[in-house]
C-alpha positions as CSV (number, residue, x, y, z in Angstrom):
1,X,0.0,0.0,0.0
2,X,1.4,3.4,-1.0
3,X,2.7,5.4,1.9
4,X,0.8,9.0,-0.4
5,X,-2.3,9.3,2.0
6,X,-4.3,11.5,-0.6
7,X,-4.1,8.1,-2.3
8,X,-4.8,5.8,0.7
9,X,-8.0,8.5,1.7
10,X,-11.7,7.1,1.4
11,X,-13.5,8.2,-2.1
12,X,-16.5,10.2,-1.4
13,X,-18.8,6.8,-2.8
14,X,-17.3,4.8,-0.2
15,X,-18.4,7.2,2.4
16,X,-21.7,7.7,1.5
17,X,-21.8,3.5,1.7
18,X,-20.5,3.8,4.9
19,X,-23.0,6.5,5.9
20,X,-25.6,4.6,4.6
21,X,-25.3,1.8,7.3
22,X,-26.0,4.4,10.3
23,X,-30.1,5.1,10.6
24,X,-29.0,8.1,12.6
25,X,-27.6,10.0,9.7
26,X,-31.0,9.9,8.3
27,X,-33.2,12.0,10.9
28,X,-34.3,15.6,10.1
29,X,-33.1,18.3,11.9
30,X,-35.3,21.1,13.2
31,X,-35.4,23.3,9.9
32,X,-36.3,20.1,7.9
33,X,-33.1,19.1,6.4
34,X,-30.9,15.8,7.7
35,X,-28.9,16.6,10.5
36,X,-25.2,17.5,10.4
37,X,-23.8,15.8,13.1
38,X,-20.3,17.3,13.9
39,X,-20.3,15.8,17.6
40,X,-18.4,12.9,17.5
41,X,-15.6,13.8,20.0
42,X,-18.4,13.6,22.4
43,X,-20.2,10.4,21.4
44,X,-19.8,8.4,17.8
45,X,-23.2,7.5,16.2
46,X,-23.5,3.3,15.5
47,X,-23.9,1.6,12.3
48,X,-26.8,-0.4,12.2
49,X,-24.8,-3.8,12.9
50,X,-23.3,-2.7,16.5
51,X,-27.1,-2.4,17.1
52,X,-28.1,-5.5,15.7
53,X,-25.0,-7.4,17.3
54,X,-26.2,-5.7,20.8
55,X,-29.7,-7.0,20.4
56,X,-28.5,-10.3,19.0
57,X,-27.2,-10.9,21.7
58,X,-29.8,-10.2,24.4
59,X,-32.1,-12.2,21.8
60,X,-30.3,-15.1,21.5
61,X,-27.4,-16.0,24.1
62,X,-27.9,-13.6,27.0
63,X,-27.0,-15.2,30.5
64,X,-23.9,-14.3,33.3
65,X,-20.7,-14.7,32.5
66,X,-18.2,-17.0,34.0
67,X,-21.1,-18.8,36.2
68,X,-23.1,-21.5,35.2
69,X,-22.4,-24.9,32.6
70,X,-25.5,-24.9,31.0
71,X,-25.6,-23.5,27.0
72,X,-26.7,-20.1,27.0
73,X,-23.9,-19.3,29.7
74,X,-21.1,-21.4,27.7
75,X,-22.1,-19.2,25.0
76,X,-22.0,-15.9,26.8
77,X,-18.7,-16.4,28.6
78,X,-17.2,-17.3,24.9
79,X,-18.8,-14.0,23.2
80,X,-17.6,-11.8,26.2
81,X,-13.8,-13.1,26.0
82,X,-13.9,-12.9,22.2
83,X,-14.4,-9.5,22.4
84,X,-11.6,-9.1,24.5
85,X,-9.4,-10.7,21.8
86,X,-10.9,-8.2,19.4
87,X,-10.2,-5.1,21.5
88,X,-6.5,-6.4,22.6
89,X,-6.2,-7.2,18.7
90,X,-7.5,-3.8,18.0
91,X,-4.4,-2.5,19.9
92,X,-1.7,-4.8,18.9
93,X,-2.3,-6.8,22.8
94,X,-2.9,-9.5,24.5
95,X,-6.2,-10.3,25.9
96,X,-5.3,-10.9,29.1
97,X,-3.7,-7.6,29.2
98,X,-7.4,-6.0,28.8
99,X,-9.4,-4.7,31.7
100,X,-13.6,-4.3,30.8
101,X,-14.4,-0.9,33.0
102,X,-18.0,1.2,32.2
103,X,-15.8,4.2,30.7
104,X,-12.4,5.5,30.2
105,X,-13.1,7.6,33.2
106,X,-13.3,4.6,35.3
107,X,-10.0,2.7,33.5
108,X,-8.0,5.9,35.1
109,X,-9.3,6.1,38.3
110,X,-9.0,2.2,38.2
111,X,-4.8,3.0,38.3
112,X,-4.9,5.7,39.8
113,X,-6.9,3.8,42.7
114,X,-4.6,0.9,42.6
115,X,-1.6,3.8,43.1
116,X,-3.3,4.6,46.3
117,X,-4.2,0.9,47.6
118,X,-0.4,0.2,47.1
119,X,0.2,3.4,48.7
120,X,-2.0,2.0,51.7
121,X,0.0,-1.2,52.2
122,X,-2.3,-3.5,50.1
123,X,-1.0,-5.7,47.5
124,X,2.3,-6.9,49.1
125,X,5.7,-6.7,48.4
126,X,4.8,-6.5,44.3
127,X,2.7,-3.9,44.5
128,X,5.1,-1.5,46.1
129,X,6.4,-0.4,43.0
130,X,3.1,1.8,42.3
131,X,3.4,3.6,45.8
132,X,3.8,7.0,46.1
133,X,4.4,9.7,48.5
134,X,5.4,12.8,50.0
135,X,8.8,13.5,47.6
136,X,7.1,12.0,45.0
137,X,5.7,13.4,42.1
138,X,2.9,12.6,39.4
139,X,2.6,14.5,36.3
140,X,-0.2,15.5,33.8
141,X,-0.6,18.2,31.5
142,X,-2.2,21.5,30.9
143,X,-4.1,19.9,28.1
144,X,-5.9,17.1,30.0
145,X,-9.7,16.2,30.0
146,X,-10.8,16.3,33.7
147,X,-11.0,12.5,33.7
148,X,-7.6,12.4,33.0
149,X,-6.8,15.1,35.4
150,X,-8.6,14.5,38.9
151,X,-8.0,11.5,39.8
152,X,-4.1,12.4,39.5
153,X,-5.2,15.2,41.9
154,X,-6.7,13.5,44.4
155,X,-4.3,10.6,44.8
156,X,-1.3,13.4,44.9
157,X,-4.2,14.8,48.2
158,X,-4.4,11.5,49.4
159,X,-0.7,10.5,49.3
160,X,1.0,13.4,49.8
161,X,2.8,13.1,46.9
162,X,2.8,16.5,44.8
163,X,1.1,17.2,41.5
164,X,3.2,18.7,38.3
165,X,2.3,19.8,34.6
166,X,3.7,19.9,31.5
167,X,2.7,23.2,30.1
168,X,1.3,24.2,26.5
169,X,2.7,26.3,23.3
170,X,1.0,28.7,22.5
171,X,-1.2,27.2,20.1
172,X,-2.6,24.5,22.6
173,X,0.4,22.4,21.8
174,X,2.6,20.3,24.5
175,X,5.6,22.4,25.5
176,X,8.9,20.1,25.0
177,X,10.5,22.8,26.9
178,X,9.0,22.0,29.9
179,X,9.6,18.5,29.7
180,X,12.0,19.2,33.1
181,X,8.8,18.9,35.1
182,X,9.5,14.9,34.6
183,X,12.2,14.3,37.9
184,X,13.7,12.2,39.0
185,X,11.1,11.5,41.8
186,X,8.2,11.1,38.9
187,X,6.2,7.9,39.3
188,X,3.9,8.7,36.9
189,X,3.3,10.5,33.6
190,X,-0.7,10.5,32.3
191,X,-1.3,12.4,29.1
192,X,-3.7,12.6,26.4
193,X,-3.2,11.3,22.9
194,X,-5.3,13.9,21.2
195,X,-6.5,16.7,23.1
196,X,-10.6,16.9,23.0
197,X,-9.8,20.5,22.6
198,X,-7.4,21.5,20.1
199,X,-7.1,18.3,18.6
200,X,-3.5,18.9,18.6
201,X,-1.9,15.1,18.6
202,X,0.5,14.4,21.9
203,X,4.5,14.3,21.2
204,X,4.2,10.7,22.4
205,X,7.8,9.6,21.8
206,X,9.1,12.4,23.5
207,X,7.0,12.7,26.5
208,X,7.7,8.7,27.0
209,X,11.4,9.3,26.8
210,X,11.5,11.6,29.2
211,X,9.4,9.2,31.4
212,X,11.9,6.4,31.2
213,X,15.0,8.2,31.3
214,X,13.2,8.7,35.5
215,X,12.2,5.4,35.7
216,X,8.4,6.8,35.4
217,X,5.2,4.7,34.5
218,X,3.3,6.5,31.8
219,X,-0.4,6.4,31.5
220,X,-2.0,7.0,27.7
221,X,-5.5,8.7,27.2
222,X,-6.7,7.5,23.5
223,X,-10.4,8.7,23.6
224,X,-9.6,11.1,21.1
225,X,-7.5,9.2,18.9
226,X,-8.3,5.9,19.0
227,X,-11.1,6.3,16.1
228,X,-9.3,8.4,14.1
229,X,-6.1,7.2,13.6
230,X,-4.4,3.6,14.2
231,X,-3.1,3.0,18.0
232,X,-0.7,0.3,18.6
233,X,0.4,0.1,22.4
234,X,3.6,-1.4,20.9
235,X,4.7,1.2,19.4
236,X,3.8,4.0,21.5
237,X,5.9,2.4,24.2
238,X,3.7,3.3,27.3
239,X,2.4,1.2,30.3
240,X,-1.0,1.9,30.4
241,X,-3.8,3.5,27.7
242,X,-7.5,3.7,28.4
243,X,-10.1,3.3,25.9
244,X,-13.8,4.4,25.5
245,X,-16.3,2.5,23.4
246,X,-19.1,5.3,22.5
247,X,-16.2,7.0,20.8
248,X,-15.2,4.3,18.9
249,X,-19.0,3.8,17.1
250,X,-19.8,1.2,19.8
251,X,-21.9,1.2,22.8
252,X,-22.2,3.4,25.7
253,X,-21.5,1.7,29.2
254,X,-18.2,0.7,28.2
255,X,-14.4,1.2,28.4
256,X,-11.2,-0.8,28.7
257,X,-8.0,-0.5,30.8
258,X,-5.1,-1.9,28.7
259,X,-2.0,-2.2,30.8
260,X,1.5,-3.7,30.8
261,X,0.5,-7.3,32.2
262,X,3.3,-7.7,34.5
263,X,2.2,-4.3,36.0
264,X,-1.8,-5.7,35.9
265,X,0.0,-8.7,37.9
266,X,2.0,-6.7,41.0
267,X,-1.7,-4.0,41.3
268,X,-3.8,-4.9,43.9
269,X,-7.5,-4.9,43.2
270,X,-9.8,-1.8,43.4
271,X,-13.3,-2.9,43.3
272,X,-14.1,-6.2,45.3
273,X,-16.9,-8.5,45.8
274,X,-18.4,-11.3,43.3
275,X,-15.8,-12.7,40.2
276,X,-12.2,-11.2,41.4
277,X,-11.9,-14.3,44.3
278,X,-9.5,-17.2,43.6
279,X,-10.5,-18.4,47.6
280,X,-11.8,-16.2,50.6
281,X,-12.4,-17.6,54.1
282,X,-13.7,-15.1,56.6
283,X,-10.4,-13.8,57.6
284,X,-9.0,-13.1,54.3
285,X,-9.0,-13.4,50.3
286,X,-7.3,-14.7,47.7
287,X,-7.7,-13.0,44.4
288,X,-7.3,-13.9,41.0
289,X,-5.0,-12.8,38.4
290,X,-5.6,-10.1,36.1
291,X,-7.9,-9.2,34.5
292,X,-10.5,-10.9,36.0
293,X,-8.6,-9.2,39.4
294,X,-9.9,-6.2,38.3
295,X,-14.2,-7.1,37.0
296,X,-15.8,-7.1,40.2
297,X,-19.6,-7.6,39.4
298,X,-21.5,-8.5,37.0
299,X,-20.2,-7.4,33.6
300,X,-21.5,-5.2,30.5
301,X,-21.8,-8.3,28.5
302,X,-23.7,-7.4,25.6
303,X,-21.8,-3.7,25.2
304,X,-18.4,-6.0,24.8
305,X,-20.2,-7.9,22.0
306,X,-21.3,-4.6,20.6
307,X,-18.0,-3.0,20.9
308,X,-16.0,-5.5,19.3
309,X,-18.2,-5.4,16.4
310,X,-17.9,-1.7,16.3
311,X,-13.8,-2.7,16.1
312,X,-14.8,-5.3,13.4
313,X,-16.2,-2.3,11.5
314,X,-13.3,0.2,11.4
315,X,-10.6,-2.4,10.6
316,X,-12.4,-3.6,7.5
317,X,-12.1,0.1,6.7
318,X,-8.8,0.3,7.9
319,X,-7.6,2.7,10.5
320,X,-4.5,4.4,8.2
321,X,-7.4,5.4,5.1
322,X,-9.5,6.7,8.3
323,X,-6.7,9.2,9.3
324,X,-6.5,10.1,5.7
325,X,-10.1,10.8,4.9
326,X,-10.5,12.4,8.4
327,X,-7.2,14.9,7.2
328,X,-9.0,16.1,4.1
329,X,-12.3,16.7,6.3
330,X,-10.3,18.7,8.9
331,X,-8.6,20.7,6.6
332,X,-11.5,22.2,5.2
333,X,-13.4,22.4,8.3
334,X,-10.5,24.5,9.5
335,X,-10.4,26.3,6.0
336,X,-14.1,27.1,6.4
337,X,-14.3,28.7,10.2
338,X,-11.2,30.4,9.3
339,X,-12.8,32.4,6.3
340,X,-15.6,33.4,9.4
341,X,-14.9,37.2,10.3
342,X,-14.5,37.2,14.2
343,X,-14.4,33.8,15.0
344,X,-11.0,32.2,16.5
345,X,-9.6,28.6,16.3
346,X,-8.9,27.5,19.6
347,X,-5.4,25.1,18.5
348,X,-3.6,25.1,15.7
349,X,-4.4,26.7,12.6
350,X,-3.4,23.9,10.7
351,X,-4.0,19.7,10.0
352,X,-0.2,19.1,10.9
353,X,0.0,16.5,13.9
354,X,-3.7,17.4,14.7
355,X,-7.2,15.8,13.9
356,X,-10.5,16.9,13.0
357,X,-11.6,18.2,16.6
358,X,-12.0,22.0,16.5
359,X,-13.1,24.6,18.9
360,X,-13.7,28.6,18.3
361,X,-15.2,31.2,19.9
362,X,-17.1,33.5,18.0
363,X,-16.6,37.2,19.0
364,X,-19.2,38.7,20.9
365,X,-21.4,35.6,21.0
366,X,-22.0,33.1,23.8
367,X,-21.1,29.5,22.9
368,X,-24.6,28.2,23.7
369,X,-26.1,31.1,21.6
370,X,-23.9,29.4,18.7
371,X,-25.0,26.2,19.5
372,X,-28.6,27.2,19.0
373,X,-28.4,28.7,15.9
374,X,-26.4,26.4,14.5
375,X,-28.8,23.4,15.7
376,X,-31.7,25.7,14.1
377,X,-29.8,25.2,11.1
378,X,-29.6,21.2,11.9
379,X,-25.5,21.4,12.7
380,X,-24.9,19.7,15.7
381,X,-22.1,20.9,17.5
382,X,-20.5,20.9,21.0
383,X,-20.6,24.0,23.6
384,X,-19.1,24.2,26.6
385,X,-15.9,23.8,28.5
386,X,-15.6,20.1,27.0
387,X,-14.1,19.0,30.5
388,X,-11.0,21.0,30.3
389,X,-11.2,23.9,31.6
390,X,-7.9,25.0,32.7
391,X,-7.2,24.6,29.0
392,X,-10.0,27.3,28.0
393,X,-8.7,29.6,31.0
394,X,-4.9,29.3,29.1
395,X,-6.8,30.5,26.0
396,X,-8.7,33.5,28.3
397,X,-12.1,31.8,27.4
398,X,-15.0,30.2,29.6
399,X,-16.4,28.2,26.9
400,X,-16.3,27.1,23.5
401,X,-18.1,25.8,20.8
402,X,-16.2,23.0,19.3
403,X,-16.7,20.6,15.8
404,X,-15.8,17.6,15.3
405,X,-15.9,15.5,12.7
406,X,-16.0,11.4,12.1
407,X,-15.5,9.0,9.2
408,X,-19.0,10.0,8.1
409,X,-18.6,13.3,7.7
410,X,-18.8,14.9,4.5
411,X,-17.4,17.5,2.5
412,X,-20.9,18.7,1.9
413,X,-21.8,18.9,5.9
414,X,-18.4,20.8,6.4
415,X,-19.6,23.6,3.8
416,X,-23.2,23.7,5.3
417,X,-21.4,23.9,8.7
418,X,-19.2,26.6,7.5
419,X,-22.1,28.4,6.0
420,X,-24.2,28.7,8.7
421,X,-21.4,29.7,11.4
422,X,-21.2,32.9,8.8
423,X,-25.0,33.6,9.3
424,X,-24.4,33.4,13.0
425,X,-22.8,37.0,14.0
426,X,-25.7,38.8,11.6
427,X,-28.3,36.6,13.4
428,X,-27.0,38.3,16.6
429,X,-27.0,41.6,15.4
430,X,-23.2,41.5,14.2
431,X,-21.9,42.2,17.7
């Protein structure tokens, strides 16, 4: 396959076949025409076979996982494993090196829990490793999604280990310069892939480098990427990466810790109770390895089923003529709110090392007055502080209204996008 990605981009008749499989696409908005949908940064829309794999399911082979030897539950346990396999294969891992959690959200504070359970004394001698301190130090960055962002907080409150940041360019963009905030007493580095903001794309090598040259752990957030471009843990060389399923045209409900498994092997547990227990007597517990150490409770069963033929979808597409489609998209979507008198890209100005997630502020106008319009022209975009809001206050702004687009987007919606944001400062009284 040629390396040229004009060349390796979807043609505009294989999106509209794609398009054509999601019912969504099809409703009206409310002035009558179909709905642009530039919200997929906040949720993905389905194509009709991750609904009909969901239901399937339920229909056919529903029963608990991991508990019973009668048919329906041999055939339950196999489609909830299989999907493992599909999201580790997804990711270039191993199945057992996949954690089922209800969100991305949860896969964080899942390690960052674990951090604090070691830190506590619980897991033994193995777990020490992940213990931290006072004179210790975790890391994040200015950049981060709150979920990625708290819960390093709070364990740095519980601990008394103190919290650091890589700063930002500018432009939104990670700051190599002040990669010195990774010392020698850094136990952890968590970052974003692709910020949910800017779209700008992480300087993953870098950031890892700096990471092991301390002896640090690092901690990936993909939410942003993982749908958009290919994601191989291999290659990027961290320890841990979380995953979200609505963003990734599967169900909602669902996420996935992936993690390093001889790191999964030395964490203690987080959440305990039913499935995690290799033997308990009343004065203490065994547990059982990962990842099953880690799925206490009953499981989101047919949302795994769903997911992993949401993961069957995008690799028949293939991930690398995703990323190239997407780039076409984002370049015009940034070409057309560019052309938009006061209004100001939030990020980078360009599609180098970013994606198609965009967010302006329109002089003058309130971000949810933007929205409105633009949702009385049937565009459906994002307002808000998207969960990051020290980023907006390093831009000066509250709020934002943000696009983003997906491998259904179209030229066409970007134009009809771009045409009613220029209708929106008039509408307002051209404040």
């Amino acid at each position: 396959m040629t390396n040229d990605r004009s060349t390796m981009a979807l043609t505009t008749a294989e999106v509209e076949q794609l398009r054509a499989q999601f019912p969504i696409l099809g409703r009206l908005g409310r002035d009558g025409r179909p709905i642009v949908y530039l919200d997929a940064s906040a949720t993905s829309q389905k194509p009709q076979r991750v609904i009909d794999a969901e239901a399937d399911f339920y229909s056919h082979h529903n029963a608990a996982v991991n508990r019973g030897t009668h048919m329906l539950g041999d055939e339950s346990t196999e489609a909830f494993e299989q999907a493992r396999s599909v999201v580790a294969g997804f990711v270039n891992a191993q199945p057992q090196e996949v954690v089922w959690t209800k969100n991305a959200t949860e896969a964080i504070n899942l390690v960052a829990y674990a951090m604090s359970n070691a830190s506590a004394g619980m897991g033994g001698a193995e777990a020490k490793r992940f213990a931290v301190g006072p004179g210790d130090r975790i890391v994040a960055t200015r950049a981060e999604h709150h979920a990625n962002l708290l819960p390093w907080q709070e364990l740095c409150k519980r601990t008394g280990a103190e919290f650091a940041y890589l700063d930002l360019e500018p432009d939104g963009r990670i700051d190599l310069n002040t990669l010195d905030v990774i010392t020698p007493n850094t136990k952890l580095v968590a970052f974003t892939h692709v910020s949910n903001v800017t779209g700008a794309v992480s300087p993953v090598e870098q950031v890892v480098q700096a990471a092991r040259e301390v002896g640090a752990l690092v901690l990936l957030d993909t939410c942003q990427s993982s749908a958009h471009m290919p994601v191989d843990v291999q290659k990027l060389g961290v320890d841990f990466a979380v995953f979200s399923s609505h963003k990734m045209l599967g169900p909602t409900g669902i996420g996935a810790l992936w993690g390093r498994y001889e790191l999964l092997d030395a964490m203690p547990p987080v959440l305990v109770g039913g499935s995690v227990i290799g033997h308990v007597t009343m004065e203490d517990t065994i547990y059982l390895p990962p990842p099953t150490r880690f799925e206490a409770g009953s499981q989101p069963v047919a949302q795994a089923v769903g997911w992993a033929e949401a993961l069957r979808f995008l690799g028949e597409i293939g991930m690398d003529r995703i990323a190239a489609y997407e780039d076409q998209i984002t370049s015009e979507m940034i070409k057309v709110i560019s052309e938009v008198d006061g209004v100001r890209i939030l990020g980078p100005a360009d599609t180098t090392g970013r994606i198609g997630v965009v967010a302006f502020e329109v002089e003058g106008i309130h971000p949810h007055d933007v929205g409105q319009y633009l949702d009385s022209e049937s565009v459906a975009v994002r307002v808000g502080h998207h969960c990051a809001i020290p980023l907006h206050t390093f831009f000066n702004v509250r709020s934002s209204n943000r696009a983003s687009a997906s491998v259904t987007t179209t030229l066409d919606e970007v134009h009809r996008f771009g045409e009613a944001l220029s209708r929106v400062r008039g509408f307002f009284g051209g404040f």
